[in-house]
Z-matrix of the N, CA and C atoms (Angstrom, degrees):
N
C 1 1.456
C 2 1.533 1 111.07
N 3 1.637 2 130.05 1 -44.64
C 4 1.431 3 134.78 2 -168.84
C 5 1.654 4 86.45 3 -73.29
N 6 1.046 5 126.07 4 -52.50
C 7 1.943 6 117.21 5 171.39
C 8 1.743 7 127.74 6 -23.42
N 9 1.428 8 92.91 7 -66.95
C 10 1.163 9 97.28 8 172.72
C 11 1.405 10 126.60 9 -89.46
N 12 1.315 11 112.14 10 4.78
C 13 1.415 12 119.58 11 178.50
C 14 1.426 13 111.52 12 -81.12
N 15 1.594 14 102.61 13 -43.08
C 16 1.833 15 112.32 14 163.36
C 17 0.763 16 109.52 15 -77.40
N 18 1.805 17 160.16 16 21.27
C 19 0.977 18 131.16 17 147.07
C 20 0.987 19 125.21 18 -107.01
N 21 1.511 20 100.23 19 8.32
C 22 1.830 21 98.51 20 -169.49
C 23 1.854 22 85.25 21 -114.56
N 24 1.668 23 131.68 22 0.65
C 25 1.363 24 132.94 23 132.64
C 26 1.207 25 109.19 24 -31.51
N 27 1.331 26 100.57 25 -67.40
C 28 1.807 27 94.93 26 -167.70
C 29 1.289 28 109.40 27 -80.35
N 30 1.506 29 133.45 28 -52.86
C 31 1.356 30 97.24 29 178.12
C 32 1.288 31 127.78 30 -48.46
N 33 1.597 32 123.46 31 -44.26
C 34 1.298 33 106.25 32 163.39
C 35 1.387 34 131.98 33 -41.32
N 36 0.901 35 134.15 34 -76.08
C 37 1.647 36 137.26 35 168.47
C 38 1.915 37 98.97 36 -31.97
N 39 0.897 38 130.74 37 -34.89
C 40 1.457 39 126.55 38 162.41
C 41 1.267 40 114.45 39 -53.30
N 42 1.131 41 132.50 40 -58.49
C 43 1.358 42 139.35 41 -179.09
C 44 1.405 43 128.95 42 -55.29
N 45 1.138 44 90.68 43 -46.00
C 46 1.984 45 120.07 44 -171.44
C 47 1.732 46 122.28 45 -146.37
N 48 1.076 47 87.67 46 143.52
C 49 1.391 48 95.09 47 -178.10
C 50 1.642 49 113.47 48 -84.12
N 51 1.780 50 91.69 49 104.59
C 52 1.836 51 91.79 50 175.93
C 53 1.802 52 109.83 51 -94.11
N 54 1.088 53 107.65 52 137.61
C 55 1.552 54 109.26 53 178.04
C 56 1.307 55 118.29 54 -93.41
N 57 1.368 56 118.95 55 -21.87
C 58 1.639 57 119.18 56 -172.22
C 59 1.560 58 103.37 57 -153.97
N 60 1.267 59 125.37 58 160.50
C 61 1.609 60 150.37 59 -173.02
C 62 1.645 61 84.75 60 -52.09
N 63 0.791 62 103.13 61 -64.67
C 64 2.045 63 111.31 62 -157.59
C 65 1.488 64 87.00 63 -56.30
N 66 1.836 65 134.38 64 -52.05
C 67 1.191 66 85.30 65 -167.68
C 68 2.261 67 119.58 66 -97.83
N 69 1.494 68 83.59 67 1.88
C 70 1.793 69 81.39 68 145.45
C 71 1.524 70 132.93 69 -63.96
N 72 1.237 71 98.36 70 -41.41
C 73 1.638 72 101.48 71 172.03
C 74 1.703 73 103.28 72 -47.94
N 75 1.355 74 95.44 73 -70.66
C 76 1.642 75 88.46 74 -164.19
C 77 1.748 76 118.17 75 -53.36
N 78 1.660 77 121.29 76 -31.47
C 79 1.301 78 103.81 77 -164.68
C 80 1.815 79 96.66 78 -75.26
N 81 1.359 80 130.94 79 -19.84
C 82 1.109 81 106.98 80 173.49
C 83 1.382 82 121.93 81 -81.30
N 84 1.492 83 107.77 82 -6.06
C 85 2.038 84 99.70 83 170.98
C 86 1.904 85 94.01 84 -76.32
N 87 1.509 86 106.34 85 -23.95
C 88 1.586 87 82.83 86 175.47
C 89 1.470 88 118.90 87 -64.74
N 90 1.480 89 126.40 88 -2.30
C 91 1.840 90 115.90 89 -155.98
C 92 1.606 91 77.50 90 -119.87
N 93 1.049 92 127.00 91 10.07
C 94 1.423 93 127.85 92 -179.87
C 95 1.424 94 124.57 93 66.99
N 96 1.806 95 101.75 94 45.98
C 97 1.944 96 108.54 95 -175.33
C 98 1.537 97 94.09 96 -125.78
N 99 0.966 98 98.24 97 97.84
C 100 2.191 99 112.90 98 171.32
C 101 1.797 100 96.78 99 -73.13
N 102 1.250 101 85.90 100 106.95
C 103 1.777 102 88.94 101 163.14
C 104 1.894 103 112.66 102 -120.52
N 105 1.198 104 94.02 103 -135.69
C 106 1.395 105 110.88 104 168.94
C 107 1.425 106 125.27 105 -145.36
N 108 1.510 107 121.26 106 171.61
C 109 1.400 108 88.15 107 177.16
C 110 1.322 109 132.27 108 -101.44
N 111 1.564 110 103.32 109 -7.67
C 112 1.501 111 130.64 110 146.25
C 113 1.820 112 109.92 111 -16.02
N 114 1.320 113 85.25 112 -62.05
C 115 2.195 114 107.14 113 -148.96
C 116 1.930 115 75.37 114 -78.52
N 117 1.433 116 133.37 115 -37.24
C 118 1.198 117 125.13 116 -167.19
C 119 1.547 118 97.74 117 -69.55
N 120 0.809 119 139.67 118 -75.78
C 121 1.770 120 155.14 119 -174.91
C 122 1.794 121 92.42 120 -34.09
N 123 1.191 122 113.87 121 -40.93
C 124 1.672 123 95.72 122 -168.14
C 125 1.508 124 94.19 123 -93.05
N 126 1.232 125 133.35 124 1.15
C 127 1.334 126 135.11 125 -171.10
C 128 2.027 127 92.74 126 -98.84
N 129 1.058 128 112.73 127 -26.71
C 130 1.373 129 113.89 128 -170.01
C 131 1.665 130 99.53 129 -70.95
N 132 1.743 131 91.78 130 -42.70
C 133 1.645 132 95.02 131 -171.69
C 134 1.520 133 116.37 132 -61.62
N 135 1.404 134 107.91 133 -57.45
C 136 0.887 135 103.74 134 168.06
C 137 1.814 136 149.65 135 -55.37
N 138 0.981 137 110.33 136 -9.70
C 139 1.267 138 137.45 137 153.43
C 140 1.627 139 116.88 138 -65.33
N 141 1.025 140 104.14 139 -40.36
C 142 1.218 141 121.84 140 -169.30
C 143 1.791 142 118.53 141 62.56
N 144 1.256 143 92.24 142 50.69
C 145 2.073 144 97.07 143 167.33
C 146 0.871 145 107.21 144 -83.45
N 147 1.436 146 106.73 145 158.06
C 148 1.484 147 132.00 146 165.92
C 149 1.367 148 103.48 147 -128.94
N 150 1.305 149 106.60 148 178.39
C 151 1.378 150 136.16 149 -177.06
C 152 1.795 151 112.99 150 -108.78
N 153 1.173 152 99.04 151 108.89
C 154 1.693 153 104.85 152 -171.79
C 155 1.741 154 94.39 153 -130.48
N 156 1.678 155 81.45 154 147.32
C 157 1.851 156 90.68 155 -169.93
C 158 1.526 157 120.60 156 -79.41
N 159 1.192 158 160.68 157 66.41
C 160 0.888 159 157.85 158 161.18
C 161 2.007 160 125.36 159 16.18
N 162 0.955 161 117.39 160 141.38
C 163 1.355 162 113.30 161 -175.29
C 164 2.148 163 115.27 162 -64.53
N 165 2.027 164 92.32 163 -16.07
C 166 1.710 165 85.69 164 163.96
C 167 1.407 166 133.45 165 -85.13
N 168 1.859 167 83.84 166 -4.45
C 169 2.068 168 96.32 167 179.10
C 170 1.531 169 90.68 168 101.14
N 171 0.818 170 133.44 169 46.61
C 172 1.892 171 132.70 170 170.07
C 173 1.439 172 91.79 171 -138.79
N 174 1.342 173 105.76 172 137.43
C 175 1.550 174 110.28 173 150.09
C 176 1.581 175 123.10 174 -103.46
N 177 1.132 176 91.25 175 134.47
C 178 1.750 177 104.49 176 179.76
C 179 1.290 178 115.46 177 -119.95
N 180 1.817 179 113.96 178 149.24
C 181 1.397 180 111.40 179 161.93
C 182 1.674 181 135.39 180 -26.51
N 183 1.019 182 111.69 181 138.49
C 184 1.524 183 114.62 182 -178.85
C 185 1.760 184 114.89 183 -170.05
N 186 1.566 185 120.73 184 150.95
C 187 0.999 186 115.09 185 178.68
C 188 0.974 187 99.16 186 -84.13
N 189 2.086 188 106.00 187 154.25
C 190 0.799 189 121.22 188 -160.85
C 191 1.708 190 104.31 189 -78.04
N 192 1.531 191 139.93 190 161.19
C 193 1.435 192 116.24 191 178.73
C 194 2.076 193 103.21 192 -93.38
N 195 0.873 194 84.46 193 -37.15
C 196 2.176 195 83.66 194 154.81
C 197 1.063 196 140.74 195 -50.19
N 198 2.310 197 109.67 196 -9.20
C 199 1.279 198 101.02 197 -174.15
C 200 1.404 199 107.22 198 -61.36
N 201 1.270 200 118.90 199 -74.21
C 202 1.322 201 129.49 200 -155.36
C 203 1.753 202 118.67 201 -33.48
N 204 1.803 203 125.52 202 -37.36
C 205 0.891 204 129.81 203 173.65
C 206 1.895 205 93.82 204 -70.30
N 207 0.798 206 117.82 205 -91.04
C 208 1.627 207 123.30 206 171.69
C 209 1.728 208 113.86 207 10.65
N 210 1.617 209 106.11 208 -57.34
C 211 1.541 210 120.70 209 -170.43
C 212 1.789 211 97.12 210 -58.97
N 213 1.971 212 98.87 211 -56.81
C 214 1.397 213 101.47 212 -154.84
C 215 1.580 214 96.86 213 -60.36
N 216 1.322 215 126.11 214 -46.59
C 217 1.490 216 110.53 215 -161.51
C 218 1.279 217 96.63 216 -82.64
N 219 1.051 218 147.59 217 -41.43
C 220 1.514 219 117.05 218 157.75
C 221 1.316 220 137.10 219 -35.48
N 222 1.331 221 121.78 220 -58.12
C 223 1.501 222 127.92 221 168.86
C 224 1.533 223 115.65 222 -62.43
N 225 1.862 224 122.33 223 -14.65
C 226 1.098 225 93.07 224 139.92
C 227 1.613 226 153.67 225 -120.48
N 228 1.572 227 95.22 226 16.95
C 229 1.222 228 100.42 227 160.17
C 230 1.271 229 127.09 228 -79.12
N 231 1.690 230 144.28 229 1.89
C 232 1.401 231 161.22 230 129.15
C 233 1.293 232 87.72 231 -49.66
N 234 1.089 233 123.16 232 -72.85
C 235 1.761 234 111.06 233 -143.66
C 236 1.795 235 100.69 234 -62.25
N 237 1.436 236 118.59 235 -32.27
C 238 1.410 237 128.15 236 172.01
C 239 2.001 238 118.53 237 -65.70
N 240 1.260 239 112.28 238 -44.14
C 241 0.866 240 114.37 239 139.50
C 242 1.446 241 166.10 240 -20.23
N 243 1.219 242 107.73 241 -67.37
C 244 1.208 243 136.81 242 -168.68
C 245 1.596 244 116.50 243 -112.78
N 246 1.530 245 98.52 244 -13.05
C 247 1.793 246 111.81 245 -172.02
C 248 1.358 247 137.26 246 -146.22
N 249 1.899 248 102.62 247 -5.28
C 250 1.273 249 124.95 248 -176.74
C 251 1.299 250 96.05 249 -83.66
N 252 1.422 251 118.37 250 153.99
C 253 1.974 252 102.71 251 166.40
C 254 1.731 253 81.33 252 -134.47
N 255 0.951 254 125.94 253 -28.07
C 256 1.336 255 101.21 254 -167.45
C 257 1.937 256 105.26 255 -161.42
N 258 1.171 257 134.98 256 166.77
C 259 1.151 258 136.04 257 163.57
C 260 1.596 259 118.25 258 -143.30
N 261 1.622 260 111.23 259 -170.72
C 262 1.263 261 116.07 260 168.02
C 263 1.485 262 114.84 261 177.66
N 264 1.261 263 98.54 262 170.42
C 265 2.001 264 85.08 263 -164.68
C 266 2.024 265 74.61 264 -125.96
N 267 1.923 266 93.93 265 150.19
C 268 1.297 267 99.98 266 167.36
C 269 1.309 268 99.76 267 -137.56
N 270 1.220 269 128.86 268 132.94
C 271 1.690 270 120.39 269 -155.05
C 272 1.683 271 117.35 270 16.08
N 273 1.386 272 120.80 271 -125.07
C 274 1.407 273 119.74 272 -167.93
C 275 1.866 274 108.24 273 -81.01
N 276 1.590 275 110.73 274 20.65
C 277 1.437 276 107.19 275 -174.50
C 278 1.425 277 105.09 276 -120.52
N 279 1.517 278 107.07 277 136.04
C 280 1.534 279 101.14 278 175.85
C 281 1.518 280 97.81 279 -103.33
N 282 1.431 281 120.19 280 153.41
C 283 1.491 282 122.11 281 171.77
C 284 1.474 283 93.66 282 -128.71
N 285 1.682 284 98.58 283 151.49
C 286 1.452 285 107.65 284 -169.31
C 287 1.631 286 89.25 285 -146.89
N 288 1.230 287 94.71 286 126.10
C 289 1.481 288 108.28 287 160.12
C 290 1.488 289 132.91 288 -106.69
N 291 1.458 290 115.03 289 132.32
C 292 1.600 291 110.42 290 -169.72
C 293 0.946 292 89.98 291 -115.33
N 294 1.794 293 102.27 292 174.20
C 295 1.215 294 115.18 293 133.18
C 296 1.706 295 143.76 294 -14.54
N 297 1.079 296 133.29 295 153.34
C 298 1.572 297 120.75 296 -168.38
C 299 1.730 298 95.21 297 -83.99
N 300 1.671 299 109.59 298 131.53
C 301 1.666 300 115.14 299 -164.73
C 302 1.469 301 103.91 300 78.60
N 303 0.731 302 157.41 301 -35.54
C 304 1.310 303 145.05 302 -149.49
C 305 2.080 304 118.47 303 -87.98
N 306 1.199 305 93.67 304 -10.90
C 307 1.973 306 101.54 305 -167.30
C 308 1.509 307 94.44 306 -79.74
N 309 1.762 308 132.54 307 -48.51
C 310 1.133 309 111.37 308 157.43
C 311 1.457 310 138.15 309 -20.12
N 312 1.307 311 103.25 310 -69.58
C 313 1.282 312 104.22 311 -174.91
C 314 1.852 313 126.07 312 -82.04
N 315 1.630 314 92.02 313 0.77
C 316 1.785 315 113.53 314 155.87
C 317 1.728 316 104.77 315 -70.60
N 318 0.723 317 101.20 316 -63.70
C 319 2.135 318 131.06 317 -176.75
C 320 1.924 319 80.64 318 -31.83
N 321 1.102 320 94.20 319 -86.33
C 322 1.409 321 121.25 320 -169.69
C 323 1.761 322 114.96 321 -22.50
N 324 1.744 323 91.54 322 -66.91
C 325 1.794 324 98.49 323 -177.08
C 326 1.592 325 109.41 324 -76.11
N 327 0.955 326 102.74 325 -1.57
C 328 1.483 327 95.89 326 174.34
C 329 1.743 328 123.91 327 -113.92
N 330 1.326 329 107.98 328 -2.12
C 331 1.246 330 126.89 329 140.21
C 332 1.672 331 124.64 330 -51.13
N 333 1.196 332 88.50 331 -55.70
C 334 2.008 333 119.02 332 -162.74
C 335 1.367 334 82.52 333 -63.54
N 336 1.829 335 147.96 334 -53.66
C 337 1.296 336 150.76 335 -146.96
C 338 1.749 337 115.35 336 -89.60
N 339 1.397 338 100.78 337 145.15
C 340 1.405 339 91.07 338 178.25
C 341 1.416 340 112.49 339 -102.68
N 342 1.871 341 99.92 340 90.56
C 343 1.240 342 111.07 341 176.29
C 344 1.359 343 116.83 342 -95.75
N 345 1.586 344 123.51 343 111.06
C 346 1.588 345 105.40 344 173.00
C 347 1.027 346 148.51 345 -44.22
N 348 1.333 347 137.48 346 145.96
C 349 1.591 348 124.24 347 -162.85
C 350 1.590 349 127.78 348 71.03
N 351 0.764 350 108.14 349 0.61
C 352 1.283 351 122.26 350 -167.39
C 353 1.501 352 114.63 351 -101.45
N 354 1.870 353 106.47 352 103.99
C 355 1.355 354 89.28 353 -155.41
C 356 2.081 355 103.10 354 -100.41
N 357 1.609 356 104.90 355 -13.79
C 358 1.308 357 90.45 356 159.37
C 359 1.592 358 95.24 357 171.06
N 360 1.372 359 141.41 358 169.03
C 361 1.462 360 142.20 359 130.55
C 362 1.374 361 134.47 360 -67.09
N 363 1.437 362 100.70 361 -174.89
C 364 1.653 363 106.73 362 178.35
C 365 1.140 364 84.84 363 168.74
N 366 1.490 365 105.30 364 118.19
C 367 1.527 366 125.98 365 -179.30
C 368 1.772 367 113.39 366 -130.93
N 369 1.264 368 77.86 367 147.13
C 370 2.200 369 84.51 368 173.50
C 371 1.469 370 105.04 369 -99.97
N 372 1.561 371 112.91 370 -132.66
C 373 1.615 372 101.51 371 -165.05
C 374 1.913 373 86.07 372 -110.65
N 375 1.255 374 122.92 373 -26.48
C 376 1.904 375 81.00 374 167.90
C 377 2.118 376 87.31 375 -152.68
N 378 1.319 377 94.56 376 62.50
C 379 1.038 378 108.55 377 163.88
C 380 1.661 379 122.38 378 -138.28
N 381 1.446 380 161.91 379 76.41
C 382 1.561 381 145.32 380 153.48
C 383 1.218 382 118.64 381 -61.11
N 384 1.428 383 98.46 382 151.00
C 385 1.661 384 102.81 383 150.36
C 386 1.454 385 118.69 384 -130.56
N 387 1.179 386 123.62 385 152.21
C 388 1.535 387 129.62 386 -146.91
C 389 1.820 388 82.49 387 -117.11
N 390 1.364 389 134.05 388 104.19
C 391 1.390 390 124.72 389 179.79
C 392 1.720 391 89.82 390 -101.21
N 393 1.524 392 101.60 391 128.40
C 394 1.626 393 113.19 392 -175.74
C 395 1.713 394 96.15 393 -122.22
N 396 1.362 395 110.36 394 169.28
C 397 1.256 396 104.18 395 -155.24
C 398 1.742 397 88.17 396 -103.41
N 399 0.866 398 139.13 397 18.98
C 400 1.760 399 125.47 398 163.82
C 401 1.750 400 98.76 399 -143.60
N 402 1.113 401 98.37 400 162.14
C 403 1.990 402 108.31 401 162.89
C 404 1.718 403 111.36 402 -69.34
N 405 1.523 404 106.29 403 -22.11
C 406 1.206 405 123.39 404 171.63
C 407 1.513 406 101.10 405 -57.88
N 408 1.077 407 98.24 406 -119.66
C 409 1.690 408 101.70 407 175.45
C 410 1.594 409 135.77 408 -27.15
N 411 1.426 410 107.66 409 -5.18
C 412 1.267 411 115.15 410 158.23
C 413 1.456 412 108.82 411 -82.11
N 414 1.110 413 122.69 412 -41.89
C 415 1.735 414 136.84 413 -175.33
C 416 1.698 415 89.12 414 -40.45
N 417 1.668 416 85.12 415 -81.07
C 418 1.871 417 105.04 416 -149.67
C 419 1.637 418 97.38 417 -50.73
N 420 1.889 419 122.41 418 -40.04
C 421 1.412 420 105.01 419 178.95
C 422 1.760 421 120.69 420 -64.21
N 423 0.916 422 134.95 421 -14.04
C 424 1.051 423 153.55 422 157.14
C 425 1.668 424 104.68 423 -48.97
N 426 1.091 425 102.84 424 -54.96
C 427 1.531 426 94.25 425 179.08
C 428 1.309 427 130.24 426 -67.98
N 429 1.515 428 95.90 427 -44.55
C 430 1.978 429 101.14 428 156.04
C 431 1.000 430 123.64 429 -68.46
N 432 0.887 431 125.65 430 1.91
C 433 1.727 432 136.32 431 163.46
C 434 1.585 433 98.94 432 -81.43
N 435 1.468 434 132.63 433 -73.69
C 436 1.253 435 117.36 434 160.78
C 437 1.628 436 138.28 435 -29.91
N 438 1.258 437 91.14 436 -44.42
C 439 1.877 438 92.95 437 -178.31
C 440 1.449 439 100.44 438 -68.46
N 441 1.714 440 127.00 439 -38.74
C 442 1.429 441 123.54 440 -157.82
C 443 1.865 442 104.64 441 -78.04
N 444 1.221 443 114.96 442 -16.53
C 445 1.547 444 136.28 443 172.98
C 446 1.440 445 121.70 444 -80.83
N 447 1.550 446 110.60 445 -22.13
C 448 1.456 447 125.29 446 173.40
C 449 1.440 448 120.85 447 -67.47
């Protein structure tokens, strides 16, 4: 239900310019999704909209243009967090060990990021490896991997 509830946020806010919660609330009782305006406000956050002024002088909903950087370094400092247990660099390869399931979705956000040098992963279920294009840049990422774990 919170899935399709944000997306039919954004298509709405795609379509038309909403200025306030009340009148988001209502265009989704028009598509037939009864929320609140509570569940709307954390749906805003999470989305990450803002309010940008329009060329008539109104501001309306809109994504934010920062989400996407925002998501990745968030999702991977959780995923580092919460799922890394350990790593290591062996010449130009970093290996990262998670949690069991978890190296995918290491593999993944660090794909999604614009990390330099970084020429790609390939992960099992709680194993990646981060193949970077020097022993150099495998080193130093290794180290921000430490500081972000500290």
């Amino acid at each position: 239900m919170k899935s399709k509830r944000q997306q039919e946020i954004l298509n709405i806010i795609a379509l038309r310019e909403v200025e306030t919660q009340e009148q988001l609330l209502e265009c989704l009782r028009e598509r037939g999704i009864t929320t609140t305006q509570a569940t709307v406000s954390r749906d805003i956050k999470q989305l990450h909209l803002v309010k940008e002024l329009t060329a008539g002088g109104i501001y309306k909903y809109a994504v934010s243009q920062r989400k996407t950087a925002m998501d990745f370094a968030g999702r991977l400092r959780t995923i580092f967090r919460e799922g890394v247990t350990s790593f290591d660099v062996a010449q130009n390869i970093v290996v990262l060990k998670t949690m069991p399931g978890l190296a995918n979705a290491a593999g993944a956000a660090m794909d999604g990021m614009d990390i330099p040098d970084l020429v790609g992963s390939l992960a099992g279920d709680d194993t990646a490896i981060l193949i970077m294009r020097t022993n150099e840049a495998a080193t130093e990422f290794c180290e921000e991997i430490r500081e972000m774990l500290a």
